[in-house]
VEXDO-560486 format. One line per field, with one value per residue: x, y, z of N, C-alpha, C in turn; residue number from 1. Coordinates in steps of 0.05 Angstrom, whole numbers, plus 5000, padded with zeros to 4 digits. Layout:
n.u [X:...]
n.v [Y:...]
n.w [Z:...]
ca.u [X:...]
ca.v [Y:...]
ca.w [Z:...]
c.u [X:...]
c.v [Y:...]
c.w [Z:...]
n [NUM:...]
This chain:
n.u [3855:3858:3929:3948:3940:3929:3898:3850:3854:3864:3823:3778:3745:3726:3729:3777:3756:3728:3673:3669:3666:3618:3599:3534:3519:3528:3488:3464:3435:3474:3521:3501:3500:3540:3566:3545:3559:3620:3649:3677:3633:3616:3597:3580:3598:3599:3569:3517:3466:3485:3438:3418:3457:3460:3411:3428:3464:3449:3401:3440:3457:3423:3406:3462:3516:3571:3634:3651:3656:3667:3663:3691:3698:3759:3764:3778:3721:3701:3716:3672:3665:3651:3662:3702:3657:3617:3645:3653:3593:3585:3608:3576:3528:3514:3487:3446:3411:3399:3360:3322:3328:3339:3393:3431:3450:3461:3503:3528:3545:3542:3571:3606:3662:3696:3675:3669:3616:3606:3647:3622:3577:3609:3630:3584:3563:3611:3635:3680:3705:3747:3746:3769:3781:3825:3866:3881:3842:3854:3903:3887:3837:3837:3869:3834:3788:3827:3822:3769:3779:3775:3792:3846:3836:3859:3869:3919:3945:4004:4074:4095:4051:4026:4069:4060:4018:4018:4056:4020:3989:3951:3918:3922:3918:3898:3917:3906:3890:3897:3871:3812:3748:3705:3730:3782:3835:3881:3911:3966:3985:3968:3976:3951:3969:4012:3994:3991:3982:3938:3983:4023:4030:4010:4069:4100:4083:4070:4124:4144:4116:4097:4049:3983:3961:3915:3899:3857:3825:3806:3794:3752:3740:3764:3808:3835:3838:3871:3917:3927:3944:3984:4023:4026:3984:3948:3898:3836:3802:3737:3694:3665:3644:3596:3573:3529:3503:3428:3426:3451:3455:3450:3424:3373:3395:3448:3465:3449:3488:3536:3525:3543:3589:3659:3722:3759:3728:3719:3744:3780:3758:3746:3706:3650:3641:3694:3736:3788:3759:3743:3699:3651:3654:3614:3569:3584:3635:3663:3662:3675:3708:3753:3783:3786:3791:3761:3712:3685:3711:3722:3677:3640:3623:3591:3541:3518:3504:3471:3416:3422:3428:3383:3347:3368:3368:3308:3295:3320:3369:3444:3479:3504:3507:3543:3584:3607:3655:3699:3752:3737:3686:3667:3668:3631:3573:3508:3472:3462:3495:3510:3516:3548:3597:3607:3620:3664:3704:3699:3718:3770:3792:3797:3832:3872:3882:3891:3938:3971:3972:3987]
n.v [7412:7448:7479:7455:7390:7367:7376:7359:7308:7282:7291:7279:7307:7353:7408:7452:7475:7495:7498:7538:7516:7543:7555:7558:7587:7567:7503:7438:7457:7489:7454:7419:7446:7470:7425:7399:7434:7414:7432:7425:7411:7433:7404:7446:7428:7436:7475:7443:7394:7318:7297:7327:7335:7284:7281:7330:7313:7266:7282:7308:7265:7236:7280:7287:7248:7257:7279:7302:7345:7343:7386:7404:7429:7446:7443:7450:7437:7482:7497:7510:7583:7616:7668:7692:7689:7732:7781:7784:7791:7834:7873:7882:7904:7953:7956:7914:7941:7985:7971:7946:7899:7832:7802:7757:7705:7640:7588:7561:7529:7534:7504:7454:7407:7354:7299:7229:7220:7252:7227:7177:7194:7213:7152:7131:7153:7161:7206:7235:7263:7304:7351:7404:7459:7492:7466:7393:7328:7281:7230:7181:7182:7202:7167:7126:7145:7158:7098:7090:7115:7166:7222:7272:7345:7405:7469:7523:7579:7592:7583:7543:7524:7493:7455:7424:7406:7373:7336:7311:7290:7311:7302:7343:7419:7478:7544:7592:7663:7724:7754:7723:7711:7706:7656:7654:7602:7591:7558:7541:7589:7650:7705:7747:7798:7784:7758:7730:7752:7730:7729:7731:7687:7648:7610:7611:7569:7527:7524:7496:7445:7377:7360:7387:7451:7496:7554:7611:7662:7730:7713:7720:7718:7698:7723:7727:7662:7651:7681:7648:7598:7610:7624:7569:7543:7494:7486:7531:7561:7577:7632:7680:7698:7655:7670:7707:7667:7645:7606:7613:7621:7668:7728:7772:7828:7814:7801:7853:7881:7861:7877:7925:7931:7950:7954:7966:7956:7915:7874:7839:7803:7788:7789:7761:7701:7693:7685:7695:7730:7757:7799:7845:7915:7939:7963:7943:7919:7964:7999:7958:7927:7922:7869:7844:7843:7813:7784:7716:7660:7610:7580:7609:7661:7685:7670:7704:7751:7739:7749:7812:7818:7785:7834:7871:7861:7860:7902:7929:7938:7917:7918:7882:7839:7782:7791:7752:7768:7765:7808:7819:7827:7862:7850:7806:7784:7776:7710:7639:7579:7541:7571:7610:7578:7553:7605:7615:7586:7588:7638:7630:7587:7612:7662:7632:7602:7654:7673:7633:7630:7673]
n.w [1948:1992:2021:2061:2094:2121:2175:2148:2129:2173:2222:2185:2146:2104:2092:2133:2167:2236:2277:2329:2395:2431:2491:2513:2475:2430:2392:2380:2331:2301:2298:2265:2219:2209:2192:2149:2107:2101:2146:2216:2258:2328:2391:2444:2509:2563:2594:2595:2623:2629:2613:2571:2546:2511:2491:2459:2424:2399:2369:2334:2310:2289:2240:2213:2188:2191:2214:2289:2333:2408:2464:2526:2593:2630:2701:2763:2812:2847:2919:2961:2988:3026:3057:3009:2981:2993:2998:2938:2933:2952:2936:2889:2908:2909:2862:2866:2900:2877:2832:2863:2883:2922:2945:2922:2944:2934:2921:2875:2803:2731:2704:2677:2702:2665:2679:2703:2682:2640:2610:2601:2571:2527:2512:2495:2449:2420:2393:2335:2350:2409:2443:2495:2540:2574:2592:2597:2616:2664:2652:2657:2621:2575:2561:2561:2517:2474:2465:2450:2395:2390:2374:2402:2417:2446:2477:2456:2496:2497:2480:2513:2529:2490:2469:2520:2514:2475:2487:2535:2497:2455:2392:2352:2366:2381:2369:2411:2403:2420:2411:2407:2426:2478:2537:2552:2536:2576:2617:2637:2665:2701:2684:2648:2621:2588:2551:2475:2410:2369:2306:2314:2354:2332:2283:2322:2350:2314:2299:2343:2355:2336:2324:2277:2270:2290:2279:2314:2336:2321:2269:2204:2164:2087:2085:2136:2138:2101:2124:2162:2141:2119:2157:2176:2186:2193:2194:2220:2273:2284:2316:2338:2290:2280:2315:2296:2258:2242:2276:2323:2398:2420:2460:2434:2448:2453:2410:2374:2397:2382:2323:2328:2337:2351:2329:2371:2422:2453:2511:2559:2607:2674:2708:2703:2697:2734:2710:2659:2598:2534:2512:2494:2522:2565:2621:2677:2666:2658:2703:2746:2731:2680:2690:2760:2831:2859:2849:2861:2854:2787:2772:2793:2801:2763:2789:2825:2793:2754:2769:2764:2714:2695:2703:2686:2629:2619:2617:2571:2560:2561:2611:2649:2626:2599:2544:2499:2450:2399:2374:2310:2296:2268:2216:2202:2186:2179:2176:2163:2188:2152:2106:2118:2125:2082:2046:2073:2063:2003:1995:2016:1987:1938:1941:1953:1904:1867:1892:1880:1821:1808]
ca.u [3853:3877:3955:3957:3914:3929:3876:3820:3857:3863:3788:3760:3735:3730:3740:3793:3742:3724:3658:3689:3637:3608:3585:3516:3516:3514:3477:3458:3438:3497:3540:3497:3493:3574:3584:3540:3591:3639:3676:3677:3615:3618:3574:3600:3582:3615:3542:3499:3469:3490:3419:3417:3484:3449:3387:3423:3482:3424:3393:3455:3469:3395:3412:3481:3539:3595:3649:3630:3675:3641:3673:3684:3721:3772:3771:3778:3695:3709:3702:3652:3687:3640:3678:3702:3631:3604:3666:3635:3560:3581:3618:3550:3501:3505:3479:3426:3396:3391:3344:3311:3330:3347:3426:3429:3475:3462:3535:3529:3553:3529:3592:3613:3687:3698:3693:3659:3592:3614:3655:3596:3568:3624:3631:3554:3564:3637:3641:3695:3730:3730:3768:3781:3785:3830:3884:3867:3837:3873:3912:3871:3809:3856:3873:3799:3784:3843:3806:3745:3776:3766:3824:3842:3842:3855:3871:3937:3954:4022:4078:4099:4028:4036:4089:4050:3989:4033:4068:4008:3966:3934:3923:3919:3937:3887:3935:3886:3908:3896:3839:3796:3731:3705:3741:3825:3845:3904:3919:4003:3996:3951:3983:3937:3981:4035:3986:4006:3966:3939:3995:4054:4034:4014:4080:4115:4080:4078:4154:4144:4098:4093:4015:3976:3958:3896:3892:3843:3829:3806:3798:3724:3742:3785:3838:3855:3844:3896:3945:3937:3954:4017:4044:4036:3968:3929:3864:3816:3774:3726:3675:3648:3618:3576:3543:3516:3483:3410:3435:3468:3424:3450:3397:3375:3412:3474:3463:3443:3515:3552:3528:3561:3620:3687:3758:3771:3708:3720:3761:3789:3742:3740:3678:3624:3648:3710:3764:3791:3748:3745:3677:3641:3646:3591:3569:3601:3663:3676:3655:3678:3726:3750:3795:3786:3813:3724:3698:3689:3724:3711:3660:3617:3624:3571:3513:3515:3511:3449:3395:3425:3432:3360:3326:3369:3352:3274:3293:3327:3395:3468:3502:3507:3512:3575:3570:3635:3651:3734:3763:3739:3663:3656:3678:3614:3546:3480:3464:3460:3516:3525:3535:3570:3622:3616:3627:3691:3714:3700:3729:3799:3798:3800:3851:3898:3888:3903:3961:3994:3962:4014]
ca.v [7441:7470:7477:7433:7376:7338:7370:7349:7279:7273:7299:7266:7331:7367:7439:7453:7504:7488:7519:7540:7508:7562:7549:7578:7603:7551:7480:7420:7466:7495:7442:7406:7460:7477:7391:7398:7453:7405:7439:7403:7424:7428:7414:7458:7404:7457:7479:7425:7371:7300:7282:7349:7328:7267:7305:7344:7299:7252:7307:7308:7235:7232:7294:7272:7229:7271:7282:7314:7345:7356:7409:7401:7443:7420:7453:7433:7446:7501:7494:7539:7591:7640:7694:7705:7699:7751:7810:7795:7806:7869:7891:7891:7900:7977:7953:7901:7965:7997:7947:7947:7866:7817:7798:7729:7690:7613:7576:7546:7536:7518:7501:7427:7396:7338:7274:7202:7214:7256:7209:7155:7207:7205:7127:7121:7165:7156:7231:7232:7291:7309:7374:7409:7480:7499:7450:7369:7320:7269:7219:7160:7190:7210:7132:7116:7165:7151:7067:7094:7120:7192:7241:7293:7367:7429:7498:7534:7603:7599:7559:7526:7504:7479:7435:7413:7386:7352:7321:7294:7268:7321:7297:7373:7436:7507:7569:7612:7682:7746:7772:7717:7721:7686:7647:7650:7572:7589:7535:7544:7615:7662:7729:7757:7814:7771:7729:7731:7754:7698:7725:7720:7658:7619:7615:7595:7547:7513:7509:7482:7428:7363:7365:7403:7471:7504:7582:7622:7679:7744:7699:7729:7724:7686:7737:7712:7637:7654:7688:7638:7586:7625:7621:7545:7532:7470:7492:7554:7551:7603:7630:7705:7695:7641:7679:7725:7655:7641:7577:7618:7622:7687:7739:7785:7839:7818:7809:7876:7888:7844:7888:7956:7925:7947:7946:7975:7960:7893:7876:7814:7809:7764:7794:7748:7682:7690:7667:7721:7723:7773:7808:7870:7923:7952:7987:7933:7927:7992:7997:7937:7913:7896:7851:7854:7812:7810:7767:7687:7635:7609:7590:7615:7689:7700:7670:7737:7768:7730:7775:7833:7809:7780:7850:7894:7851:7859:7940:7930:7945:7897:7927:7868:7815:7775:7793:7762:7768:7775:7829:7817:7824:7880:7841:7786:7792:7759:7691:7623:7569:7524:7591:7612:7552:7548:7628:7624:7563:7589:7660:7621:7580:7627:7673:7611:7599:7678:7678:7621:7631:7693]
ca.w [1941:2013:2019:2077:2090:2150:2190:2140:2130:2211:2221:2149:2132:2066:2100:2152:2190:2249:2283:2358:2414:2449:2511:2523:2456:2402:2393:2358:2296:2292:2300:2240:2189:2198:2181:2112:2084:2097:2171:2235:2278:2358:2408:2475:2528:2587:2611:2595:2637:2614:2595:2552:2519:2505:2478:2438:2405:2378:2344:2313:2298:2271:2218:2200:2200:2190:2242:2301:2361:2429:2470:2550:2601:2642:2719:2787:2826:2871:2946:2980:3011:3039:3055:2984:2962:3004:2988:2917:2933:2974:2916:2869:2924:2905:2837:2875:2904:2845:2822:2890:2885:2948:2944:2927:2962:2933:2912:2848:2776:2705:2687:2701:2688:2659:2697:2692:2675:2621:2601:2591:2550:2500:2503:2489:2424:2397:2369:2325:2360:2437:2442:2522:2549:2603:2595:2594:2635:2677:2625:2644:2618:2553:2546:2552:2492:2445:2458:2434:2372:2386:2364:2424:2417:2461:2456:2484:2484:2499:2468:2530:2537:2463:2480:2544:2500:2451:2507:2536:2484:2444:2365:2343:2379:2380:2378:2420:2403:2444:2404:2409:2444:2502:2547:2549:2548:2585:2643:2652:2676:2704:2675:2619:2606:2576:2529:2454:2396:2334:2285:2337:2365:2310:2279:2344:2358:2287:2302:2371:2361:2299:2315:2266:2291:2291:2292:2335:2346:2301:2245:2207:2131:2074:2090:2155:2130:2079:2137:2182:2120:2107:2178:2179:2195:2184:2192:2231:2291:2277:2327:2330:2270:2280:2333:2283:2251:2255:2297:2342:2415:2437:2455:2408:2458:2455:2375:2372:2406:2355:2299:2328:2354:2337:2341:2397:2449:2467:2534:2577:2636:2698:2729:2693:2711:2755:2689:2639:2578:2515:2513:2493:2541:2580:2642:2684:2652:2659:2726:2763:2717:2665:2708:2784:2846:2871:2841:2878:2841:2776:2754:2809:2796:2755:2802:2834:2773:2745:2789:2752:2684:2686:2711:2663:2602:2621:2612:2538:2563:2560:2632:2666:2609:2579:2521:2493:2427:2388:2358:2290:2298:2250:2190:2205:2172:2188:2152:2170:2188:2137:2082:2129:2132:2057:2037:2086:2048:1984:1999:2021:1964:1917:1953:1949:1877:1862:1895:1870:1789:1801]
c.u [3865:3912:3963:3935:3917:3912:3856:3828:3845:3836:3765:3736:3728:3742:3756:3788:3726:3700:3672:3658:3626:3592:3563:3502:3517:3499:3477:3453:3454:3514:3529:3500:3522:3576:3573:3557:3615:3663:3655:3659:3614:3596:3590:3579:3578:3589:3515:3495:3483:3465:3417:3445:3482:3427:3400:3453:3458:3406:3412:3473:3441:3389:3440:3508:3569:3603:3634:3648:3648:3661:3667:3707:3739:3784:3766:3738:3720:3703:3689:3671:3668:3639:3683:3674:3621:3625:3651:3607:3568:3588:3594:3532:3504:3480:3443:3399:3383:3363:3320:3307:3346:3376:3417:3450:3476:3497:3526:3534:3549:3544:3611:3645:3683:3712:3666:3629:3588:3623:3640:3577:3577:3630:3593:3556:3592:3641:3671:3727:3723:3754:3757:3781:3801:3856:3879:3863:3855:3881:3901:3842:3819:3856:3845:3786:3801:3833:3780:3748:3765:3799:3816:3857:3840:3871:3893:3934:3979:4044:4092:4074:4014:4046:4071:4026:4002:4042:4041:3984:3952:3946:3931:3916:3921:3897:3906:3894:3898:3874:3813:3774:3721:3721:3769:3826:3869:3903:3950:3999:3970:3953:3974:3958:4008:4019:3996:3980:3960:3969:4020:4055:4031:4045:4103:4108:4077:4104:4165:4148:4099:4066:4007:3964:3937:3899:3867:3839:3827:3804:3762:3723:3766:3808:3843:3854:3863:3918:3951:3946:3987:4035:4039:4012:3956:3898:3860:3800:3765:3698:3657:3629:3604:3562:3527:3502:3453:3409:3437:3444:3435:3421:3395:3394:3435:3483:3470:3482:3537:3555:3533:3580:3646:3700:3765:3750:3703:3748:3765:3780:3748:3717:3651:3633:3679:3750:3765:3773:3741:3704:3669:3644:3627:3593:3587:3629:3673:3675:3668:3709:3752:3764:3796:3788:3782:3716:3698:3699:3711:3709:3633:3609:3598:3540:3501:3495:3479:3422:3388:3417:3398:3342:3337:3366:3318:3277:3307:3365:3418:3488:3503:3507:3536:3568:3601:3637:3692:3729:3750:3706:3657:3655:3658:3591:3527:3478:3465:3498:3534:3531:3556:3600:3631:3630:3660:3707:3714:3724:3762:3815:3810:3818:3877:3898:3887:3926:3987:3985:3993:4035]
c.v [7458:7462:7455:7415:7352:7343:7348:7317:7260:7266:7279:7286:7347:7393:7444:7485:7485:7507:7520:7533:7527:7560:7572:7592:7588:7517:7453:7425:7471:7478:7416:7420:7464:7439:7395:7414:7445:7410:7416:7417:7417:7422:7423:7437:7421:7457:7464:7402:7341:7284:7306:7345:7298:7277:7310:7319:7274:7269:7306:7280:7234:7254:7287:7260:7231:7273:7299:7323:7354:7363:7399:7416:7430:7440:7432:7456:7469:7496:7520:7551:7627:7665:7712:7707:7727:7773:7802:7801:7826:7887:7897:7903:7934:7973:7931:7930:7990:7990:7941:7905:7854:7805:7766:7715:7659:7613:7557:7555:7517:7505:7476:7419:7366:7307:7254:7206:7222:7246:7181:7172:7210:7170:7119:7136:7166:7182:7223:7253:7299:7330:7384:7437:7475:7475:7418:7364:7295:7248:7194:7156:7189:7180:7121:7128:7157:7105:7070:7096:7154:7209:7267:7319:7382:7448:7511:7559:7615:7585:7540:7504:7486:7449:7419:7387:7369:7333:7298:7286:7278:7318:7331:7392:7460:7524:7584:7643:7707:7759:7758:7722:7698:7669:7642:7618:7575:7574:7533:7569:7626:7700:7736:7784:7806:7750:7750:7732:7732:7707:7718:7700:7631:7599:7595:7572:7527:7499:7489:7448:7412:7361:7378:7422:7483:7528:7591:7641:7711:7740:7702:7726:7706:7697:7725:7685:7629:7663:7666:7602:7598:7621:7592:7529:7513:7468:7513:7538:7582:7616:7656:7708:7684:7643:7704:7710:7651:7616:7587:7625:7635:7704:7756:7818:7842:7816:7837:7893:7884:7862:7914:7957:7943:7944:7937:7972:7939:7896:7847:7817:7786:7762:7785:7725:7680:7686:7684:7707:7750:7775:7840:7891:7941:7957:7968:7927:7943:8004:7980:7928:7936:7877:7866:7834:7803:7788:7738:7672:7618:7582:7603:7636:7698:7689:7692:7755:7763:7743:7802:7827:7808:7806:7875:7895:7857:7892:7944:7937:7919:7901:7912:7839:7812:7765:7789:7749:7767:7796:7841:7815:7851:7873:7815:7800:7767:7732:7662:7593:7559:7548:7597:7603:7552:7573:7631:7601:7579:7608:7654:7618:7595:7645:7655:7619:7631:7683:7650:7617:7664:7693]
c.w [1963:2010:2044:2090:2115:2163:2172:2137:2165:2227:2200:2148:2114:2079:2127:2164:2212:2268:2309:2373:2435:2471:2524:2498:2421:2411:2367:2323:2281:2284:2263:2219:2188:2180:2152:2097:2091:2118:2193:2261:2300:2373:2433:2493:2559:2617:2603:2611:2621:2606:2571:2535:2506:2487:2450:2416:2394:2365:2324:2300:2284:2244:2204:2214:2193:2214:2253:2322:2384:2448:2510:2570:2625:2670:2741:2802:2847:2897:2949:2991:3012:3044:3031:2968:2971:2999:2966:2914:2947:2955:2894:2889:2917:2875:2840:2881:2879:2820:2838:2899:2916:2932:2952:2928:2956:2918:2902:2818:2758:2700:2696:2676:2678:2674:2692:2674:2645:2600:2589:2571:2522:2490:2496:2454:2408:2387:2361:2341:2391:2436:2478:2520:2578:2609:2577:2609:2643:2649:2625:2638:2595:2544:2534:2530:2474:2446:2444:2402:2371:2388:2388:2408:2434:2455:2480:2476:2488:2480:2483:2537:2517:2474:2502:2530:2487:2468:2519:2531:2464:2413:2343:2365:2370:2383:2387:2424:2419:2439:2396:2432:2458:2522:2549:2556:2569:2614:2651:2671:2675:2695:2649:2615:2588:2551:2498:2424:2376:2319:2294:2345:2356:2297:2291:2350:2342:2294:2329:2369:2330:2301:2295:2282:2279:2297:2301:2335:2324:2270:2229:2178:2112:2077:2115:2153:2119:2099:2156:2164:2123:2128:2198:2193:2189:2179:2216:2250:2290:2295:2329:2301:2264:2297:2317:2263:2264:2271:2319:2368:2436:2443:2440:2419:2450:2423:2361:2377:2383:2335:2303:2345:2338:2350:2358:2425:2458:2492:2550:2594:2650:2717:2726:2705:2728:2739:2672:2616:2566:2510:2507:2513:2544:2602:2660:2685:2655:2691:2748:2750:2700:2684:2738:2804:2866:2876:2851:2847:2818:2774:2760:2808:2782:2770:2811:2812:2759:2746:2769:2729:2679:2679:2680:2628:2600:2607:2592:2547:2579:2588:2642:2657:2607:2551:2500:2462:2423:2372:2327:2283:2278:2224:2185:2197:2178:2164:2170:2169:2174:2103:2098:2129:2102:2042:2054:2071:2018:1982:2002:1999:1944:1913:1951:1915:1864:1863:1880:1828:1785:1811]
n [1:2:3:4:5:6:7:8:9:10:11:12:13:14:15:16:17:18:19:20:21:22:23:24:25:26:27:28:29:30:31:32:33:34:35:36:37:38:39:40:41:42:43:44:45:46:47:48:49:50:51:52:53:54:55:56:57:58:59:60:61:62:63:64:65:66:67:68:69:70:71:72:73:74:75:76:77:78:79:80:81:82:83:84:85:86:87:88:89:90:91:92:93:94:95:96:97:98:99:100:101:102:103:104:105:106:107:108:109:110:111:112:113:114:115:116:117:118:119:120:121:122:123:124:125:126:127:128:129:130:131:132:133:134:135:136:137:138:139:140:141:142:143:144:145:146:147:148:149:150:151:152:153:154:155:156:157:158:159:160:161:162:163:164:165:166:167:168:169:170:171:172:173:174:175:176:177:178:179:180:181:182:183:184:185:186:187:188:189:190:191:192:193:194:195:196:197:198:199:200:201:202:203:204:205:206:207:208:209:210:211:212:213:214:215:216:217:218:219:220:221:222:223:224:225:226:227:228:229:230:231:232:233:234:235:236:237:238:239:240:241:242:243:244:245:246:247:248:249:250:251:252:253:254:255:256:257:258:259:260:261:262:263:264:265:266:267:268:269:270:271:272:273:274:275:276:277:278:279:280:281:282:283:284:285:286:287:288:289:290:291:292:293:294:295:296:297:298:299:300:301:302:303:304:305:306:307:308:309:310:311:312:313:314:315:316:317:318:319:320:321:322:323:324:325:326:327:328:329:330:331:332:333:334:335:336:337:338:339:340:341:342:343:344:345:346:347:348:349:350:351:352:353:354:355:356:357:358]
């Protein structure tokens, strides 16, 4: 019934939607209730220990046995570097005071890359799908994965960095377009003012690449399932709107945020974790940001930040959250995952068979 069917062949899928792995922000429920309507549910591994990605991927082998991708990011640890931590606590410490809070100076991050142990995490469970942020990981970790029987995905946002994945090793190919939210995959280049929106970059990189290609990015309704169909897509990765599921394990804050988002009030930050990423803006953002050369190295950036965040959530207010959402957060409505997965499926469907009945 879809017009192109190699993802769901590739995947063994019924629906060529894909929930996006949100690190921090979705889980094991999510990732089960998208697989019953038939899309390909994530678990984000990014900020989880490896007994908690144990934990939670048997939750979801013990509810079902549909495919499954599990989501991991792919950086180099940062060295300590002192100096740059402390220019970024001097740069909040007006905001510490404010608070009448002690400037906390520990060096550490939630946010772990992908290396062995990880790796025994995916050969203990076989998921069907291991998809990457931020590039890939070294190629004989890649070998050790395509032995398992697990199909590789990651997400470019260029079409050099297209080409780059195809090159080495990736089964399918994420156009990550300019108005998605959270995290920029981009690993070729560090110039966010040159990234490339979903409708422009889909397109190109279709023509690039013989992978199947995955759009990204602003995608909230059968109308952009249907545009990003038309300009050669294989299937959707879909994520702002499955944080407006009851799965989803934002706080009710930044919820609250979600449902009087528009257009125009999201922004590319660097000042939460240290790496551009598409988010709501608030007092920070506006303040500090949105992009600023402060901040310590990511993914350390937001330890700082933590202090704040905790004290100004106690007092009902988002100034010091990442609160990151895409473009397309006005066009999402409250409900649970697996309608969710199925009403964007249906909604497609039906949009196809309109247009070609005339």
């Amino acid at each position: 019934m879809w017009p192109d069917n190699r993802l769901t062949n590739l995947f063994n899928i019924q629906n060529p939607i894909i929930q996006a792995p949100m690190a921090g922000a979705s889980g094991a429920a999510m990732a089960i209730a998208t697989s019953k309507a038939g899309g390909l549910g994530s678990l984000p591994c990014a900020m989880l220990s490896i007994e908690k990605m144990h934990s939670e991927m048997s939750i979801i082998r013990q509810e079902t046995k549909a495919p499954m991708n599990v989501n991991f990011f792919v950086h180099d640890k940062p060295s300590i570097n002192l100096e740059r931590d402390q220019i970024w606590l001097n740069h909040l410490s007006k905001y510490y005071s404010e608070f009448n809070l002690q400037v906390d100076n520990q060096h550490s991050s939630s946010r772990e890359p992908f290396k062995e142990a990880a790796f025994g995490f995916v050969e203990s469970f076989r998921p069907e799908v291991v998809s990457f942020h931020f590039g890939l990981p070294k190629s004989s970790y890649l070998d050790r994965l395509k032995k398992l029987g697990c199909k590789i995905m990651s997400s470019a946002t260029t079409v050099e960095e297209a080409c780059w994945l195809e090159k080495n090793g990736c089964d399918a190919i994420i156009a990550q377009g300019f108005e998605a939210g959270g995290h920029r995959a981009m690993f070729l280049t560090n110039d966010i003012n040159t990234q490339v929106g979903t409708m422009a970059l889909l397109p190109q990189v279709v023509d690039a690449v013989s992978v199947p290609v995955i759009a990204a990015g602003g995608i909230a309704d059968g109308r952009g399932i249907v545009a990003a169909f038309a300009l050669g897509a294989a299937g959707v990765q879909i994520g702002t709107p499955y944080l407006f599921t009851k799965e989803a394990l934002i706080s009710e804050i930044h919820l609250s945020r979600l449902k009087t988002s528009k257009d125009n009030n999201t922004a590319i930050t660097n000042i939460f974790t240290g790496r551009p990423a598409r988010g709501i803006i608030n007092r920070l953002m506006k303040e500090v940001g949105p992009m600023s050369e402060f901040p310590s190295e990511f993914p350390t950036a937001g330890k700082a930040l933590g202090p704040l965040k905790n004290e100004a959530e106690a007092q009902g207010n988002s100034d010091f959250s990442s609160l990151w959402s895409g473009q397309s957060a006005s066009l999402c409505k409250e409900t649970d995952a697996e309608a969710l997965t199925n009403c964007l499926a249906i909604d497609a469907l039906q949009r196809f068979k309109m247009i070609t009945s005339n």
